[in-house]
N, C-alpha and C positions, 0 to 999 in steps of 0.2 A: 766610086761609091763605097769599097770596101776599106778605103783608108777611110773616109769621112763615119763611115757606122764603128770601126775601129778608134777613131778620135774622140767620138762622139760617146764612147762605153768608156773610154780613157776619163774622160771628161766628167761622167757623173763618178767611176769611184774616187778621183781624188774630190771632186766635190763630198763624196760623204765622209774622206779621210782629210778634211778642213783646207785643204789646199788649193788656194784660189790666186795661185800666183798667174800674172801671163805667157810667162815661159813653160807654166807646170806641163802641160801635154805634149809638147816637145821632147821637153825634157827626160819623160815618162817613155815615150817612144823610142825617143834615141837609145835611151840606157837597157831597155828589152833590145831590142835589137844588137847594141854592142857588145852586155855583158856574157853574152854565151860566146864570143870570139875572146872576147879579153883574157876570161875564167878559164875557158875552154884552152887558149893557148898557153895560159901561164901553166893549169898543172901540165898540160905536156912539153913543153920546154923542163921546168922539175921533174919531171919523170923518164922522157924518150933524151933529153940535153945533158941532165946535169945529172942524172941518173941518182936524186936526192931519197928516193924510196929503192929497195931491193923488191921489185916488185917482178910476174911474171909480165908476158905480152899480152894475155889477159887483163890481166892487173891494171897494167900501164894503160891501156882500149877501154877498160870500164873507168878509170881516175879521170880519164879526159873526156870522157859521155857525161860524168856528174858535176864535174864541171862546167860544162855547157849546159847541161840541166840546170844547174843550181844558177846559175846567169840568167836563165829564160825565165826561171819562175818567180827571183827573187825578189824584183818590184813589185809582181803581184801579190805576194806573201807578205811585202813588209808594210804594202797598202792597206790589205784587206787589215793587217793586225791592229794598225793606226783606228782604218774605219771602227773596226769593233769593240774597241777598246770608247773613241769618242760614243757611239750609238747607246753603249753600257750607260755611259757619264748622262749622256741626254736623258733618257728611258726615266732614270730615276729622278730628275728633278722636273718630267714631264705633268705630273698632276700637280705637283707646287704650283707650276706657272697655265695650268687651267684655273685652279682656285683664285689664285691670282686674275683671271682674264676674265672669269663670273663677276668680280667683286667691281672689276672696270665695267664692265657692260649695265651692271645695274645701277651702277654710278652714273650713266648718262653717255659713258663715250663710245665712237663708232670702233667701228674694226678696227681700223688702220692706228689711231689714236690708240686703242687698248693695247693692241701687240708692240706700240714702243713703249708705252710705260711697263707692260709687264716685263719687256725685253730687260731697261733699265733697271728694275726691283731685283731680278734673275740675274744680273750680272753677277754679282759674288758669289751666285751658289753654280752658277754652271754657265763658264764665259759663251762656248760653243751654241747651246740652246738660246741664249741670247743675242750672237751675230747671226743665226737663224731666223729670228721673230723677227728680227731689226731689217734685214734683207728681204724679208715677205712683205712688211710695212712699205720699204719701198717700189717693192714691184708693182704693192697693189696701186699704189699712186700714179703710176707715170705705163702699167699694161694695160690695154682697151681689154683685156679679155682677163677680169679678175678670178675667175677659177682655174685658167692657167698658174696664175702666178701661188694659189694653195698649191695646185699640185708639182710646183716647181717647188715649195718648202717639200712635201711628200719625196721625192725625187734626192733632193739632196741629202736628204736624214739615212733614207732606207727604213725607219722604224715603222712596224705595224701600227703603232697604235696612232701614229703620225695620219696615218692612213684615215683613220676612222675621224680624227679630228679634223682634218678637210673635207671628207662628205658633210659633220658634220654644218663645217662655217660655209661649205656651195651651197648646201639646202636652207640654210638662214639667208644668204645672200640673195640668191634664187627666189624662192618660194615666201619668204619674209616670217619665218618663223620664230617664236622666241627663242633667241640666242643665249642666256644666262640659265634655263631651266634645260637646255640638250648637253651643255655645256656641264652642267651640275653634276650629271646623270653620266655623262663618260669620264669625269674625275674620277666618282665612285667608283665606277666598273674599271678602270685603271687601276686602283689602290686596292680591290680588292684582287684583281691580277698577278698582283704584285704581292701580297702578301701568301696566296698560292703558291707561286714562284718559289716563298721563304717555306712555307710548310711541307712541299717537297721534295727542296734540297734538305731539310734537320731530316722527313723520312728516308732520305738515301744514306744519310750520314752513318744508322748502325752498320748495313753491308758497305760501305766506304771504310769502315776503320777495321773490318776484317779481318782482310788480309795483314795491312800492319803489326795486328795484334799477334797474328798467327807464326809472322817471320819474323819479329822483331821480340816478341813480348813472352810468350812463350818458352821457345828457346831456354830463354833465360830464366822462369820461373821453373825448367825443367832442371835445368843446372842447379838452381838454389835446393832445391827439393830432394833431388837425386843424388846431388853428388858427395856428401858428407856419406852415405849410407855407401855408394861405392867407393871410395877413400878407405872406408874400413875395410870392407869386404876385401881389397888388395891387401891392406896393411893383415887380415887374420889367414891369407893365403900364403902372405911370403915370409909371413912368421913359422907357418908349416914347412 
């Protein structure tokens, strides 16, 4: 049970780091497991073998603990950066392809139908968000249980707002509610999110360039300022 909930966590973060290979969760396992002996043995062969650092027994006992550290953590580190790095790319071309999926719905087409044309339209601006909507298309074809298969797009993404976009399409699905006008109204409230987003990072930005200013900029306008005035001041003492 604890390998399978361990597989099964394996499983959705490389789904939301785009890796959908069949080998991937093996693979993933294997190498959490291996690399803390691998890492862990090389630096101490380098350090207690080949004695390549002059290090104390301290030294040498913490180099092969980070070692092994850095082995145990580093598939999850290098996934999570993948995941959030793709989530970033999604996020923002997320209310493009709602605008996009209003535009299909009032056009005439169902679900399934809208999310592969939007998918296709979205391909060049964001491939990712695209084999997403293209995978939800067909789950929801061929799963008896189509809120499963939104909340399987939810699941894979990790994105909040992904969130709010599958209540949205179970409660149209469910309850048969207009789909193009709940649709409308969460691209809005996404774009204006998002421009938030922008108006709080330009607010961070004066105490962001602070410190720079302060150890880099200064300094140097203290030199330019100061130091001709001390240059003399030496030059009329040692003339004394």
């Amino acid at each position: 049970m604890l390998g399978g909930d361990k597989a099964r966590q394996a499983q959705i973060k490389l789904n939301q780091a785009g890796v959908r290979s069949r080998d991937a969760v093996p693979v993933f396992l294997f190498l959490k497991l291996a690399l803390p002996f691998i890492l862990g043995g090389l630096v101490a062969v380098l350090t207690y073998g080949l004695g390549l650092w002059d290090l104390s027994a301290n030294g040498k006992l913490m180099a092969s603990t980070g070692g092994v550290l850095v082995g145990f953590m580093g598939p999850d580190i290098y996934v999570k950066n993948i995941a959030d790095k793709r989530r970033h790319k999604m996020s923002r071309a997320l209310p493009d392809a709602l605008d996009l999926l209003v535009i299909c719905t009032e056009a005439g087409l169902n679900l399934d139908s809208a999310l592969v044309r939007v998918a296709r339209e979205i391909g060049a601006n964001s491939r990712d968000l695209a084999d997403e909507l293209e995978l939800t298309a067909v789950e929801l074809g061929f799963l008896a249980d189509r809120r499963q298969a939104l909340q399987n797009l939810e699941v894979r993404t990790g994105i909040r707002a992904v969130g709010a976009l599958v209540s949205t399409l179970a409660q149209a699905e469910r309850y048969g509610t207009p789909l193009a006008q709940s649709l409308r109204v969460l691209a809005r409230e996404m774009r204006d999110e998002r421009l938030m987003k922008a108006e709080e990072k330009a607010a961070r930005l004066p105490a962001t360039l602070t410190v720079p200013m302060v150890v880099f900029i200064l300094p140097s306008l203290f030199i330019v300022l100061i130091g001709p005035g001390v240059l003399r001041t030496i030059d009329a003492l040692s003339a004394l």
